[in-house]
SERO-4910 file (N, C-alpha, C, O; in steps of 0.05 Angstrom, whole numbers):
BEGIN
 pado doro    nc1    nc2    nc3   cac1   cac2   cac3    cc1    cc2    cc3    oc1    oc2    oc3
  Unk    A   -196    210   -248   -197    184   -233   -226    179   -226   -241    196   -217
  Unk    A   -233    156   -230   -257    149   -223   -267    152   -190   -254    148   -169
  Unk    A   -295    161   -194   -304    154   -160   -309    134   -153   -317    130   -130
  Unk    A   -305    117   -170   -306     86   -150   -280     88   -141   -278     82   -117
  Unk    A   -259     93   -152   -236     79   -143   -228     96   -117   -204     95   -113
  Unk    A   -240    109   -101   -237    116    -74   -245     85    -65   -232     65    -59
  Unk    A   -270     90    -67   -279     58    -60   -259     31    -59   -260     14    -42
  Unk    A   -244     32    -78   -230     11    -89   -209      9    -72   -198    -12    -66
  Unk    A   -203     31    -64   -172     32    -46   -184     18    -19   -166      7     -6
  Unk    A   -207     15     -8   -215      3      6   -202    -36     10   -193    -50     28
  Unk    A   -207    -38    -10   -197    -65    -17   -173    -69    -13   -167    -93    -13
  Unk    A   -154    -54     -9   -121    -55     -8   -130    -73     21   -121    -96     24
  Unk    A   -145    -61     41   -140    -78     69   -137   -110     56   -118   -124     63
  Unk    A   -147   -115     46   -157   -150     36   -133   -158     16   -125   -181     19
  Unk    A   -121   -144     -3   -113   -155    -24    -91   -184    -18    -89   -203    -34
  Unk    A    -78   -180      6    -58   -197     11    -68   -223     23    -61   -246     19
  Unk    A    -85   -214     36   -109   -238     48   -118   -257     16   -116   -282     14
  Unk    A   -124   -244      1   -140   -254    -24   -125   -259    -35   -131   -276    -52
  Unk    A    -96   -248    -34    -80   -272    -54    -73   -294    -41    -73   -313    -56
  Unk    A    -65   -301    -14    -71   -316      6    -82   -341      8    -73   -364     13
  Unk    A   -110   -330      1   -136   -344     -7   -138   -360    -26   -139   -384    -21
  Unk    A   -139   -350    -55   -130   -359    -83   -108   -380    -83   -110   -401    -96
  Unk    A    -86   -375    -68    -72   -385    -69    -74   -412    -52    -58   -429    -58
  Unk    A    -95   -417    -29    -97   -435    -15   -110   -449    -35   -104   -472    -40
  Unk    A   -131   -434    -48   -155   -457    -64   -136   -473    -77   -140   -497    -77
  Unk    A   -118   -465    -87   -103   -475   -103    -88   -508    -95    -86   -529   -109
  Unk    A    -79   -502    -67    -65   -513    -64    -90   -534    -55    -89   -554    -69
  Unk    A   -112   -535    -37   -134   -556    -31   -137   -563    -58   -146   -586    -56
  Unk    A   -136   -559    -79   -147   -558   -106   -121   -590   -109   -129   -611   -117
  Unk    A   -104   -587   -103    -81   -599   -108    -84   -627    -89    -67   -644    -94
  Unk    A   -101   -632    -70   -108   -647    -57    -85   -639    -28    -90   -659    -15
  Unk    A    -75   -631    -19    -62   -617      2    -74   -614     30    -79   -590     29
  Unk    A    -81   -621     53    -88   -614     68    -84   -583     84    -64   -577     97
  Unk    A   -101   -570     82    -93   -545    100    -84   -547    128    -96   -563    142
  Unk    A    -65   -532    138    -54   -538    165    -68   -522    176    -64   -502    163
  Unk    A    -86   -517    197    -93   -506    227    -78   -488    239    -54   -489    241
  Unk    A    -98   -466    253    -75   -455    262    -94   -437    285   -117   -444    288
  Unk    A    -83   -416    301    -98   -399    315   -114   -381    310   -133   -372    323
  Unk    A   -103   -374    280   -111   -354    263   -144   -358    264   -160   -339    268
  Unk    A   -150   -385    259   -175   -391    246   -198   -383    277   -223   -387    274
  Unk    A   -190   -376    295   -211   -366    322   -210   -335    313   -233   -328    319
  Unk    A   -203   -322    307   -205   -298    295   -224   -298    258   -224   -279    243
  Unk    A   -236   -323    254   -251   -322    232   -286   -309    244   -307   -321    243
  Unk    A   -284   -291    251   -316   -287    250   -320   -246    236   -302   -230    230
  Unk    A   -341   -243    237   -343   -211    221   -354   -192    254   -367   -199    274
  Unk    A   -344   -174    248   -334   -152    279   -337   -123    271   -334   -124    246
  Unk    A   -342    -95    277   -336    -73    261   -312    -68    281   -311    -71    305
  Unk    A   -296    -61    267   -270    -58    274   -264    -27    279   -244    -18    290
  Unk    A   -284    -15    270   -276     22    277   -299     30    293   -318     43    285
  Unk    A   -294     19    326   -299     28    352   -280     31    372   -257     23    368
  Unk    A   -288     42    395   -273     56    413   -258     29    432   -264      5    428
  Unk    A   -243     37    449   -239     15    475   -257      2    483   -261    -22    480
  Unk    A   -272     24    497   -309      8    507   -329      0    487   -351     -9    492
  Unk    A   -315      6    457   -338    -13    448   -364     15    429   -382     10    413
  Unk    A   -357     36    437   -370     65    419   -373     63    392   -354     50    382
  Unk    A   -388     70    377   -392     66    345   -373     95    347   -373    113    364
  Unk    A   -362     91    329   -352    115    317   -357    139    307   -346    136    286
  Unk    A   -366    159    307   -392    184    312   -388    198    273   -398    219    264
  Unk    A   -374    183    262   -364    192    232   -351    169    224   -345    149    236
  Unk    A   -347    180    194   -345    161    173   -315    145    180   -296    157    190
  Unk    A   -312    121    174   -282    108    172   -275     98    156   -293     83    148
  Unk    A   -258     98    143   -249     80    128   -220     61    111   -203     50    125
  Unk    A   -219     61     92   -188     52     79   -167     39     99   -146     47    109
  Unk    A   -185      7    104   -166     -8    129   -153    -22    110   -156    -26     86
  Unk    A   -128    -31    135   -108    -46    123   -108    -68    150   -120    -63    171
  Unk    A    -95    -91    145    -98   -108    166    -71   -130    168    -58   -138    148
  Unk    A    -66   -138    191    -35   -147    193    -40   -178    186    -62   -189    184
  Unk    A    -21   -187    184    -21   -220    162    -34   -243    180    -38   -264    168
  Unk    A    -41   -242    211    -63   -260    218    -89   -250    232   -102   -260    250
  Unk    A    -92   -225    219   -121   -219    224   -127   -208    252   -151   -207    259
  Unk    A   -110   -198    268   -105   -187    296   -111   -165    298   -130   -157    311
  Unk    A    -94   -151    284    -88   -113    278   -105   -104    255   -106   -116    234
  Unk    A   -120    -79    262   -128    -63    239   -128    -32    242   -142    -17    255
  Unk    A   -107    -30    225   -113      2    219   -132     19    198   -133     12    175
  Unk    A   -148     39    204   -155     54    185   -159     88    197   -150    100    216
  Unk    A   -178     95    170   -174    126    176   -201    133    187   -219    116    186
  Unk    A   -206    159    197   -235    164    210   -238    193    216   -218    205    224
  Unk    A   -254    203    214   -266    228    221   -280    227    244   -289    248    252
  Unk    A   -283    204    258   -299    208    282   -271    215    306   -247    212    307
  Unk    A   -292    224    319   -275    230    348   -284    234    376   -288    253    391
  Unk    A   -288    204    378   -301    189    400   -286    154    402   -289    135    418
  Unk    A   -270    159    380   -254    126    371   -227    124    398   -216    104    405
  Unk    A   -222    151    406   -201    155    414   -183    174    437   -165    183    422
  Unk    A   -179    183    460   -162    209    460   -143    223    444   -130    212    426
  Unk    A   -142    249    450   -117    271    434   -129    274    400   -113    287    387
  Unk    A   -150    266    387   -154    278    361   -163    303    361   -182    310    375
  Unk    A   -146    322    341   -145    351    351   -159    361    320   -169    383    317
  Unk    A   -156    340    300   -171    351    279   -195    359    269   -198    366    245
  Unk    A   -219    360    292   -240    356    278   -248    341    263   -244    318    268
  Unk    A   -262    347    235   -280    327    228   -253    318    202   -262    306    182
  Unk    A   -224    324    201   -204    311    182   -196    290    200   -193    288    224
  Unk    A   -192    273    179   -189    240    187   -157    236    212   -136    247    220
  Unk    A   -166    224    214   -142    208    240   -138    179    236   -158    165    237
  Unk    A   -113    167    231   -106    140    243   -111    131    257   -111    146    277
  Unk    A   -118    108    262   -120     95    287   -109     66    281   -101     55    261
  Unk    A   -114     57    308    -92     21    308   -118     10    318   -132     28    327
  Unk    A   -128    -12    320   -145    -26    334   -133    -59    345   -132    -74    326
  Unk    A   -127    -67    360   -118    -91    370   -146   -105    371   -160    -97    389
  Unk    A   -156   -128    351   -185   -150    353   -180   -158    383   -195   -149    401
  Unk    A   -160   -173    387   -158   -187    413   -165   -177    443   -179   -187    461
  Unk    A   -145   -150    440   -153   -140    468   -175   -117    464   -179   -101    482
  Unk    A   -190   -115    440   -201    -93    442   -200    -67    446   -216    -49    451
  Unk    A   -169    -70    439   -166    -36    445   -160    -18    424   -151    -28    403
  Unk    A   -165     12    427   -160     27    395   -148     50    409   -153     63    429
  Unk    A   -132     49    388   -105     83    391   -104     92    373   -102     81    351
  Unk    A   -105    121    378   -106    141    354    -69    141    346    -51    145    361
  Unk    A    -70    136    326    -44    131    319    -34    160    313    -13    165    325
  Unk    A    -45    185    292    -35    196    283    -44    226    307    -60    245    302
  Unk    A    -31    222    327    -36    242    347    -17    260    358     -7    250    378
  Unk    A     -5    291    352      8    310    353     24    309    374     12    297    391
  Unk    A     44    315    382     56    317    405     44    338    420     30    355    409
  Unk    A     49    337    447     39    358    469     33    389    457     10    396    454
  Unk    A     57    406    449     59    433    442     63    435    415     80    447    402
  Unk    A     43    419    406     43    424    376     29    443    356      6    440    362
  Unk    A     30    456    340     27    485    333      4    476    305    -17    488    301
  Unk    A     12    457    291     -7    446    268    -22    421    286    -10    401    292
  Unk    A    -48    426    291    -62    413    303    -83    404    283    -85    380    280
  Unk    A    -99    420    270   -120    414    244   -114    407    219   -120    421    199
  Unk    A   -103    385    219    -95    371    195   -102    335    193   -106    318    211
  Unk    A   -101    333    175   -117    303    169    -81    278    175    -57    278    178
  Unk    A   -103    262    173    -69    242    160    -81    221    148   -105    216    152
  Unk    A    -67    208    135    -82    184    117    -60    166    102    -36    173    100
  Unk    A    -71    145     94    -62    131     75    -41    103     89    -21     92     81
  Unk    A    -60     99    115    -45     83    142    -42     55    130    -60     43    118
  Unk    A    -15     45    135    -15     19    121      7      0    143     30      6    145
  Unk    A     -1    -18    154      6    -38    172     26    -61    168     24    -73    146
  Unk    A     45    -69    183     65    -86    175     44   -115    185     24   -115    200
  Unk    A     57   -140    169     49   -160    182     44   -174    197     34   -197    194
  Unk    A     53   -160    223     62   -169    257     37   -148    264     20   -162    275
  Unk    A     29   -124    263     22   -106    266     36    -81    288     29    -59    296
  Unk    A     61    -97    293     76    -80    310     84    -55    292     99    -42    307
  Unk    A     81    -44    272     90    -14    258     60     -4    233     38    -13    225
  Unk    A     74     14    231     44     27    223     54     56    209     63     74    224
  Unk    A     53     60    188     61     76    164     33    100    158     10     90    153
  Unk    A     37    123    159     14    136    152     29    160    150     50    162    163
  Unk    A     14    190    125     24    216    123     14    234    130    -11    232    133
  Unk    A     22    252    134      2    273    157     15    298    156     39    298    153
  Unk    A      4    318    159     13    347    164     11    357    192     17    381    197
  Unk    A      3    340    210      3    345    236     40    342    242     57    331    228
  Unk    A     41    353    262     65    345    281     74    330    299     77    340    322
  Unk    A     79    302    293     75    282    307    101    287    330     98    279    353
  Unk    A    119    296    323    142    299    345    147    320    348    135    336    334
  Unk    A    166    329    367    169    366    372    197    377    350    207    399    348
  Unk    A    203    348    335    229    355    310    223    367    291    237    380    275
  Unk    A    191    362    290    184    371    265    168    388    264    144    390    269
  Unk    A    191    407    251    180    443    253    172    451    222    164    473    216
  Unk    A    176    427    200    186    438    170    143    449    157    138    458    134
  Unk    A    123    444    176     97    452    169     91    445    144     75    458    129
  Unk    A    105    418    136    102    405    105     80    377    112     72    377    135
  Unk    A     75    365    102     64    329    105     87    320    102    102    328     85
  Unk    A     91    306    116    106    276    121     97    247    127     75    240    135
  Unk    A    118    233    120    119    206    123    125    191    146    148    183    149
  Unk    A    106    185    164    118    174    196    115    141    194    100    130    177
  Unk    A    132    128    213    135     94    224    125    100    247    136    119    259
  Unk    A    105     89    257    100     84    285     98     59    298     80     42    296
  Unk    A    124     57    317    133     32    327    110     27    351    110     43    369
  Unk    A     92      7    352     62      7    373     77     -2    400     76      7    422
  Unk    A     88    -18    392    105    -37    415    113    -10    437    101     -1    457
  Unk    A    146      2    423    154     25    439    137     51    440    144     68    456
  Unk    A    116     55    423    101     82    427    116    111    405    104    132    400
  Unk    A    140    105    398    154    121    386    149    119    343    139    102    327
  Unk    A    165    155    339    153    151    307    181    154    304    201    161    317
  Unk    A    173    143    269    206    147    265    196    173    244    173    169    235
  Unk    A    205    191    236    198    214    212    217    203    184    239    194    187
  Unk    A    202    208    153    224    193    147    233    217    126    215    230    115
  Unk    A    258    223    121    275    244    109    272    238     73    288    225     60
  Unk    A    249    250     63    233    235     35    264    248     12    280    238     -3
  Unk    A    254    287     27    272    301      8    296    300     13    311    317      2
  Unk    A    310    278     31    349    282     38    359    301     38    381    305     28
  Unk    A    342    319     52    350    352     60    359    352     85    379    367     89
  Unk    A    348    338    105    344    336    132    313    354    152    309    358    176
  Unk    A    297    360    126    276    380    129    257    355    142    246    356    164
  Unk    A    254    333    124    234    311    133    206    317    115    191    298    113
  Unk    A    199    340    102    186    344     92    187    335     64    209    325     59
  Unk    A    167    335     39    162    315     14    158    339    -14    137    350    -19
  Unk    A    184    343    -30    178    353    -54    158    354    -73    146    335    -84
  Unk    A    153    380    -76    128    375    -93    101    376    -86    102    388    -65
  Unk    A     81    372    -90     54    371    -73     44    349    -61     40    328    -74
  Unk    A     40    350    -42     34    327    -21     16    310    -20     14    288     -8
  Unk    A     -3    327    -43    -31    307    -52    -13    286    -73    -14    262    -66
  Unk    A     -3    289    -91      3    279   -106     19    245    -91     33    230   -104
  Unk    A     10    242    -67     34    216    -52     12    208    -51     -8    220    -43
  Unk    A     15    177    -62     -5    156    -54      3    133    -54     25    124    -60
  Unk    A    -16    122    -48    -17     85    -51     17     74    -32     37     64    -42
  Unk    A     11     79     -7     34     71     12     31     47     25     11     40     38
  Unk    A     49     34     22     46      8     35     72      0     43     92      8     31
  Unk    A     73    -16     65     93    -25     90    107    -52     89     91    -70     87
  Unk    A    122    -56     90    144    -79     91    132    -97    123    126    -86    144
  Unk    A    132   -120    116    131   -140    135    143   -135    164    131   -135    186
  Unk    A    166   -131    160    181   -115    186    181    -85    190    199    -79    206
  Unk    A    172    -72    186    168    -35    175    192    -25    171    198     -3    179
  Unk    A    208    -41    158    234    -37    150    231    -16    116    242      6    109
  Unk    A    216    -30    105    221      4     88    186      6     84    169     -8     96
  Unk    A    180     30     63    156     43     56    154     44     29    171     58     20
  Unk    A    135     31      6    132     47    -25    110     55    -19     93     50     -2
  Unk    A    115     79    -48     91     95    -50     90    106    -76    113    103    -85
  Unk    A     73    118    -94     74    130   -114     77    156   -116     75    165    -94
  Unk    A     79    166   -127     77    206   -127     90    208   -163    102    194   -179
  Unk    A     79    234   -162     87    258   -186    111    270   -181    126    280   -198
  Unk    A    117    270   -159    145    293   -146    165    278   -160    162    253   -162
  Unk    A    185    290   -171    221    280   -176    229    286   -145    234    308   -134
  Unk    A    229    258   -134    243    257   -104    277    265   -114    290    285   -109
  Unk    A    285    242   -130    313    233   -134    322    250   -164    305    257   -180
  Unk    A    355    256   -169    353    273   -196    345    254   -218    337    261   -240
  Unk    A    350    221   -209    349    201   -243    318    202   -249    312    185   -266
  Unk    A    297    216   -240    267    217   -238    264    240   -256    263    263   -245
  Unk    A    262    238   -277    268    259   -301    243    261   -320    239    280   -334
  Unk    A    223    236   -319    201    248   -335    171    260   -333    153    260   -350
  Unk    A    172    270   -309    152    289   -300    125    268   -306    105    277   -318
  Unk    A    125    242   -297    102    226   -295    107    212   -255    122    212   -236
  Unk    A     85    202   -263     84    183   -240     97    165   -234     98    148   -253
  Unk    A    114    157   -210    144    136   -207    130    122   -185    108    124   -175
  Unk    A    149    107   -181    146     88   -152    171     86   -144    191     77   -156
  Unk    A    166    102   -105    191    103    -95    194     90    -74    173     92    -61
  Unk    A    213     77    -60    219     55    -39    235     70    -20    258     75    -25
  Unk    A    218     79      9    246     88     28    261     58     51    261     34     57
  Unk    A    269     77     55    290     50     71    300     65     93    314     85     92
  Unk    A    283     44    130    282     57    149    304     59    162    309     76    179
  Unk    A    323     33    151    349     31    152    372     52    150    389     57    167
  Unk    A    367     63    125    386     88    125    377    120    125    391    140    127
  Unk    A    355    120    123    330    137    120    342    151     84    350    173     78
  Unk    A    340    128     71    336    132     43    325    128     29    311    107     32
  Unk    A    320    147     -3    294    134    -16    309    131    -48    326    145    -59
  Unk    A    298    111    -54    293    102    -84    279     97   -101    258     88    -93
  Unk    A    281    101   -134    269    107   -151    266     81   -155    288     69   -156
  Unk    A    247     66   -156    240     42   -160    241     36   -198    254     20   -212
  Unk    A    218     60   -204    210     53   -237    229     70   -250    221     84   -268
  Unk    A    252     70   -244    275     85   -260    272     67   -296    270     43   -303
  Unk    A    273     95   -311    270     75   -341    293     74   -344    308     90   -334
  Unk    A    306     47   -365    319     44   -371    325     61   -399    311     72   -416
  Unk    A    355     59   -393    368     71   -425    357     47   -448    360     23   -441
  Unk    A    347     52   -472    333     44   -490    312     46   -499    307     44   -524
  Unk    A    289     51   -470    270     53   -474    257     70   -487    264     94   -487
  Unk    A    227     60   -506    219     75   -523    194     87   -518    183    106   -529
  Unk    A    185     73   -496    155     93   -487    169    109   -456    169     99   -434
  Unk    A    174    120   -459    185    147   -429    160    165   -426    158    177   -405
  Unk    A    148    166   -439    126    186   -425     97    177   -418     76    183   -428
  Unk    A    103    160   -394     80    143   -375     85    138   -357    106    125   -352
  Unk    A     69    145   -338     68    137   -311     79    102   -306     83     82   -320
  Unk    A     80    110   -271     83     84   -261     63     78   -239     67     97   -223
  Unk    A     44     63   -229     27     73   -208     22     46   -188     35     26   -194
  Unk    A      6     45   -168     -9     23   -155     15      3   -151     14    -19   -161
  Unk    A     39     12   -134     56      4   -122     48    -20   -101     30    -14    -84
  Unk    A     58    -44   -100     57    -64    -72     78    -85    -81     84    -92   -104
  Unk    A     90    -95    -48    115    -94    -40    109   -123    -29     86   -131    -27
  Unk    A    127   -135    -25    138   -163    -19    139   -156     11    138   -132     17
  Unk    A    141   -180     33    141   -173     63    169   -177     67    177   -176     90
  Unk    A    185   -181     48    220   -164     58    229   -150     46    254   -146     46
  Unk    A    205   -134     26    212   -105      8    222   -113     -6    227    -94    -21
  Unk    A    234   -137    -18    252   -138    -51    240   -136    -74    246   -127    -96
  Unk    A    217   -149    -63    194   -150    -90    177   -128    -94    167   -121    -73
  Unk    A    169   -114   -114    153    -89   -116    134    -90   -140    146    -84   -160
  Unk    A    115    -94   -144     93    -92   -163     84    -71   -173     73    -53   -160
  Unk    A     89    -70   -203     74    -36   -210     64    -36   -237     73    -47   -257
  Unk    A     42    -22   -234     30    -22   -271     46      5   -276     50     21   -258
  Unk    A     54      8   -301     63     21   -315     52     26   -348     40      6   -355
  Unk    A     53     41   -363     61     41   -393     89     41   -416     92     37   -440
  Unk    A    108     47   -388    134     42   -398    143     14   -413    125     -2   -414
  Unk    A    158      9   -422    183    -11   -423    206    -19   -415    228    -16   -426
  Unk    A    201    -34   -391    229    -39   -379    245    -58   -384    260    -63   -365
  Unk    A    246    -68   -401    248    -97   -410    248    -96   -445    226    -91   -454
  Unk    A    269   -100   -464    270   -100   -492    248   -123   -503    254   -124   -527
  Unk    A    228   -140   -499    215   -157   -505    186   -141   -497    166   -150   -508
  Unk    A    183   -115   -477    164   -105   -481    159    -96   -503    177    -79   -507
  Unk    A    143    -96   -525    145    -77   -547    115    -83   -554    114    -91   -578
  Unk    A     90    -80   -540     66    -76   -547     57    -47   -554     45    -39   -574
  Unk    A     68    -33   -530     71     -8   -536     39      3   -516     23     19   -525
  Unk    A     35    -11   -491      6    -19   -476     16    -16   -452     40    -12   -451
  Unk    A      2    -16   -430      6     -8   -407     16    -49   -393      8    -69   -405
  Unk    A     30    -50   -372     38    -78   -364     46    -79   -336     58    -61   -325
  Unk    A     38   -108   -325     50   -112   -296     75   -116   -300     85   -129   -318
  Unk    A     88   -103   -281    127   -106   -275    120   -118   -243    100   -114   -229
  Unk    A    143   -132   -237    158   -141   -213    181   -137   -216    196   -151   -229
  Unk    A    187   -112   -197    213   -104   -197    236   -118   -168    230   -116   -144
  Unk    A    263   -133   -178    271   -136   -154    294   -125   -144    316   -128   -152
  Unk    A    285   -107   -120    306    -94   -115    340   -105    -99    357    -91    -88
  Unk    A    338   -123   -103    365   -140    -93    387   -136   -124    411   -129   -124
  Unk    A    370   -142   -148    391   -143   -162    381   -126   -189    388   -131   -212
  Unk    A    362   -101   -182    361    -85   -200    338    -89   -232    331    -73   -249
  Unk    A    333   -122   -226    322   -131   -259    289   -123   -253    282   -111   -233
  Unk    A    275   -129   -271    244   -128   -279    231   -151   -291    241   -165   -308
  Unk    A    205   -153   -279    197   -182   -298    170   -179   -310    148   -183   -300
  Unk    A    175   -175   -326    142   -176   -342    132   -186   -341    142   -209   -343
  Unk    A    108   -186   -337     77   -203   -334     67   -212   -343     45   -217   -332
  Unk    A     70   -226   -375     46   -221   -395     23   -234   -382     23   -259   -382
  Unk    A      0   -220   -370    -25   -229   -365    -44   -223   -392    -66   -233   -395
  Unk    A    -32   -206   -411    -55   -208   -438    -45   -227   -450    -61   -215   -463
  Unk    A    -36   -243   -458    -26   -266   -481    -24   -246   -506    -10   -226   -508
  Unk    A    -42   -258   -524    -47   -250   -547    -68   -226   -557    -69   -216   -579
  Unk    A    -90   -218   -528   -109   -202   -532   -100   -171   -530    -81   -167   -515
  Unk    A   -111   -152   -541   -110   -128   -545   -113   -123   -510   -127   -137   -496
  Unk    A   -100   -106   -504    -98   -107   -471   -113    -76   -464   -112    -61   -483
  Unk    A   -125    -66   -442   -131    -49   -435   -111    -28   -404    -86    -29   -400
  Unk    A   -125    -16   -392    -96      2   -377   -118      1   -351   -116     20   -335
  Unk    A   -140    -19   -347   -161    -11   -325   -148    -34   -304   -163    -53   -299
  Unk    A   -119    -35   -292   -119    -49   -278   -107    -34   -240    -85    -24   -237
  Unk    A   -122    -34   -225   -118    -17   -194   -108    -43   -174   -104    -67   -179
  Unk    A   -106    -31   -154   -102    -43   -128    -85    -74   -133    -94    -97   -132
  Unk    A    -60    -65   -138    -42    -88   -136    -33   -100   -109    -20    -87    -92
  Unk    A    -41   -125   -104    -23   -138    -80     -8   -158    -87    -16   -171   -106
  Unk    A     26   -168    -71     48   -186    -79     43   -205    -48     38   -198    -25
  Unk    A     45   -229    -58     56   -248    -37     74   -246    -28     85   -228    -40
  Unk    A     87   -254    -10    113   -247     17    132   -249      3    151   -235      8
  Unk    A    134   -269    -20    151   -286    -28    158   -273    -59    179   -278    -71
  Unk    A    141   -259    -68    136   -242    -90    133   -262   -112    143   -259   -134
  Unk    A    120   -282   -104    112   -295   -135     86   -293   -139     83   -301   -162
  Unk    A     59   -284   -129     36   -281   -135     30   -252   -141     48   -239   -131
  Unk    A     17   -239   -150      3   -216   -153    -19   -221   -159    -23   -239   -175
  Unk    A    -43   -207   -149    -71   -201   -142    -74   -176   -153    -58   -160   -144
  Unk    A    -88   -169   -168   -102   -140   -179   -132   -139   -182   -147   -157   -174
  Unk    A   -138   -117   -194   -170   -114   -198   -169   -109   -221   -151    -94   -230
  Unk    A   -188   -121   -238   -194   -111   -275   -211   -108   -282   -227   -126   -285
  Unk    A   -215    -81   -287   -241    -67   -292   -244    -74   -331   -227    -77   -348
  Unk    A   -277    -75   -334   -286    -88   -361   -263    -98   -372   -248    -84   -387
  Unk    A   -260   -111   -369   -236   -138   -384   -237   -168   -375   -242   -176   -352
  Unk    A   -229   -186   -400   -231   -218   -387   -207   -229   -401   -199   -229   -425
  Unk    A   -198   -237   -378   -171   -247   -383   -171   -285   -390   -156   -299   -404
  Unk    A   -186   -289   -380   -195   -315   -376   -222   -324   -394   -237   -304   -397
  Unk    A   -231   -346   -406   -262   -350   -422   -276   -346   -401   -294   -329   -402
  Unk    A   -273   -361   -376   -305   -377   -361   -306   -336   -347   -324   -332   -330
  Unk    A   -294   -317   -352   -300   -290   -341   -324   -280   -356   -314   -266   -374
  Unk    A   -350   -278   -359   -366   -269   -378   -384   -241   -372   -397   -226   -386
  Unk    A   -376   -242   -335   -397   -221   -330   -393   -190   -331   -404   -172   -318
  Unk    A   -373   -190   -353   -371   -161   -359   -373   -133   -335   -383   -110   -338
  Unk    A   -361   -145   -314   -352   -128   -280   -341   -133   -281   -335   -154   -293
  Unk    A   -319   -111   -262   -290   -114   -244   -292   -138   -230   -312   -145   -217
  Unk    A   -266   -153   -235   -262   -178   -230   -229   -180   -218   -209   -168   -227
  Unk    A   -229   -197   -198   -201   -196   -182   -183   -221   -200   -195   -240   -209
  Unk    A   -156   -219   -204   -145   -235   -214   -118   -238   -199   -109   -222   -181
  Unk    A   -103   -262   -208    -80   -279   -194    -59   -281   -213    -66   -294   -232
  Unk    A    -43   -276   -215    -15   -275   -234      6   -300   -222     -3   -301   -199
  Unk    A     22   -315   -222     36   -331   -222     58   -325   -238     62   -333   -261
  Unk    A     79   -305   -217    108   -304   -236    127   -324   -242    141   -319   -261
  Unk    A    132   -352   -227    135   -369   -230    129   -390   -254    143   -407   -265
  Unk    A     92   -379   -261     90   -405   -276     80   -391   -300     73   -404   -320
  Unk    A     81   -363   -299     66   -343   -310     38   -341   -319     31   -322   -333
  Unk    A     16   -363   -311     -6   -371   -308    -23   -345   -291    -16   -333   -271
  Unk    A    -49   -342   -310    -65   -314   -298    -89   -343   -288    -97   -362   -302
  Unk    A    -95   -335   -256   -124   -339   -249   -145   -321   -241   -168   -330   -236
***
């Protein structure tokens, strides 16, 4: 994996904003007036990873995510001066930051008599209200959890409480497989469910020892194989990766190399939108006719799951693209139009 693309995950805070965005030009583009709102008193630039009073952060922060009007921001940090109760030293910590009132909480903070105290957590990803807040950790956020694995916690800000989420349906709460291998997590509008990617076979239909994308649900505390291949398919041995979710979880975005769909037959890596209400997949063609490449990261879906936003590394999808850099692009499942 590239060392930019640490960097790159940085951008997940923005991606939904920027399809957002794109999507506004569009519509001013259309002669439309934009409607006003509160949102727009929250347009100015702030560092967002300081203390209550206002403290620079005494270490590095980073990989924010931010709630859908610009209020809430979570990210991760090694400093520890952002906060009370960080017991990790210089491994990263969650935190929540409220713009408005100025205040910041270490989100990913152990219970009282907790026995794994020096462990990191990461990969914090915020609902659109900013009332819940998704992040994994090997610390022990509650006194239930004895299983000394990484887990998957909900943290409700409002009530102060986590929810732990049961990945392996053991009742352990702990995550099959190696724990590094869980990434790219992101949160449902209501923090009603969680995707994420991993190497692990969570579920038994997860059979080809590549990369999947799996959807829990806070609802039943269950999880699903999102990129389950279908019977037919002729490419099975490829990952599925760079998971992002619709804000009522139906919609799920994922690059893949598979074939989920009998009309795939390039035999190339492709955006899917998977919907989980009724099981189908929708192909993307963002290459048309051109020889396609596999350099595409950091997927974001509109609420509504008809836009997708990615990053495309050396590739032009479009003529007027000439400057041969990673370049952000706009998908239109609706009209199937790449901007």
């Amino acid at each position: 994996m590239r060392d930019a693309r640490r960097a790159g995950r940085a951008t997940r805070a923005l991606r939904l904003m920027l399809c957002g965005a794109i999507a506004l030009a569009l519509v001013l583009g259309a002669g439309v007036p934009a409607a006003s709102g509160a949102w727009t008193a929250l347009l100015t630039t702030e560092l967002a990873s300081v203390a209550t009073d206002g403290t620079i952060g005494d270490n590095d922060s980073r990989d924010p995510d931010i709630s859908g009007e610009g209020r809430y921001v979570v990210f991760e940090s090694e400093a520890e001066n952002l906060a009370a109760g960080k017991t990790s030293g210089d491994k990263e910590g969650v935190f929540w930051r409220d713009r408005q009132t100025r205040t910041t909480v270490l989100v990913s903070k152990p219970h009282a008599t907790a026995t794994e105290t020096d462990r990191g957590a990461r990969d914090a990803s915020i609902s659109r209200d900013g009332a819940y807040v998704s992040f994994f950790t090997g610390l022990e956020i509650i006194p239930s959890d004895t299983n000394g694995d990484q887990d998957l916690y909900i943290f409700d800000v409002q009530a102060g409480t986590y929810t732990r989420a049961d990945i392996d349906g053991d009742g352990t709460s702990g995550v099959p497989g190696n724990a590094g291998d869980y990434r790219e997590f992101d949160i449902s509008a209501d923090g009603s469910y969680v995707v994420f990617e991993t190497r692990a076979a969570i579920t038994g239909d997860d059979t080809n020892g590549r990369k999947d994308i799996y959807r829990y649900n806070a609802f039943d505390d269950t999880v699903t194989l999102v990129s389950k291949t279908p019977a037919g398919a002729t490419e099975t041995d490829r990952g599925a990766r760079e998971p992002a979710m619709s804000g009522d979880g139906r919609y799920i975005a994922f690059w893949t190399g598979r074939d989920f769909v009998p009309e795939d037959d390039n035999g190339e890596w492709d955006l899917y939108i998977a919907d989980m209400a009724d099981g189908s997949f929708h192909l993307a063609d963002i290459w048309g006719t051109r020889s396609p490449d596999d350099d595409v990261y950091e997927l974001g879906i509109s609420d509504d799951g008809r836009y997708v936003c990615f990053e495309l590394w050396d590739y032009s999808l479009v003529p007027e693209d000439t400057n041969g850099r990673v370049d952000v692009y706009m998908y239109d499942a609706q009209t199937g139009d790449v901007h």
